[in-house]
C-alpha positions as protocol buffer text, in pm:
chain_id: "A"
residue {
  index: 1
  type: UNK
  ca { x: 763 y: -7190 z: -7294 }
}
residue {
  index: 2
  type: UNK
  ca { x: 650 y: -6923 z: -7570 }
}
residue {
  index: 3
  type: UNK
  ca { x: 634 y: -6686 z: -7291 }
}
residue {
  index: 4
  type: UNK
  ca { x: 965 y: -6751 z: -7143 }
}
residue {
  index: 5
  type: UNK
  ca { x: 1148 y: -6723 z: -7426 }
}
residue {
  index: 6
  type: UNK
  ca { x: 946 y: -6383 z: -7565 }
}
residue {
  index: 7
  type: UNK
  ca { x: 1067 y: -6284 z: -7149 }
}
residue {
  index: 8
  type: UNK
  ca { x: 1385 y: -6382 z: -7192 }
}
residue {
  index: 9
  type: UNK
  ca { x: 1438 y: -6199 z: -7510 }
}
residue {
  index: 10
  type: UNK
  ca { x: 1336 y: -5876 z: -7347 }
}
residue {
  index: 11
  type: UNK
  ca { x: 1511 y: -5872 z: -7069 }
}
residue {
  index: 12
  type: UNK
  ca { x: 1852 y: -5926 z: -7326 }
}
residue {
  index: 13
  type: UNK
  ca { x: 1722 y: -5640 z: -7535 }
}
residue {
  index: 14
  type: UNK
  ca { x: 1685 y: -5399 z: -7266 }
}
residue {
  index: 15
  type: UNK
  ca { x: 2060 y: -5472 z: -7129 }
}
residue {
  index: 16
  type: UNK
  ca { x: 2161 y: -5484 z: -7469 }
}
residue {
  index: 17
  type: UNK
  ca { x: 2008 y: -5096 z: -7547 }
}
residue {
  index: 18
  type: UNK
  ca { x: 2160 y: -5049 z: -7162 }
}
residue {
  index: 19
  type: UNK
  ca { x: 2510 y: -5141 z: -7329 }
}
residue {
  index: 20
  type: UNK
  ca { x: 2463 y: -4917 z: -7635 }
}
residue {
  index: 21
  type: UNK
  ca { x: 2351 y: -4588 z: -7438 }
}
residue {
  index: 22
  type: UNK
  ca { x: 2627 y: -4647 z: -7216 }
}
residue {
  index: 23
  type: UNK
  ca { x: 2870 y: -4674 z: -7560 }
}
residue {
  index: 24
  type: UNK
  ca { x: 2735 y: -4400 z: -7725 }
}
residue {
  index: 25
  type: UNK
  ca { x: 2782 y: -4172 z: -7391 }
}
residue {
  index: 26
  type: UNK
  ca { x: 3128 y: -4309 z: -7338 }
}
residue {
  index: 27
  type: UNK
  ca { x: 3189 y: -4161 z: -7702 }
}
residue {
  index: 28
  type: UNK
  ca { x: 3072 y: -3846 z: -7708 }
}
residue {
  index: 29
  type: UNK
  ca { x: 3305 y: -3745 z: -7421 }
}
């Protein structure tokens, strides 16, 4: 359960930081 969660909290990080590159490349054009 620990596991999943720890998982599931990664996975929403990465596409989170995903999201933000994707922001910050949007801005600087």
């Amino acid at each position: 359960e620990l596991i999943g969660a720890a998982n599931r909290d990664t996975k929403s990080f990465s596409i989170n930081r995903k999201d933000a590159k994707e922001r910050v490349a949007k801005a600087a054009r």
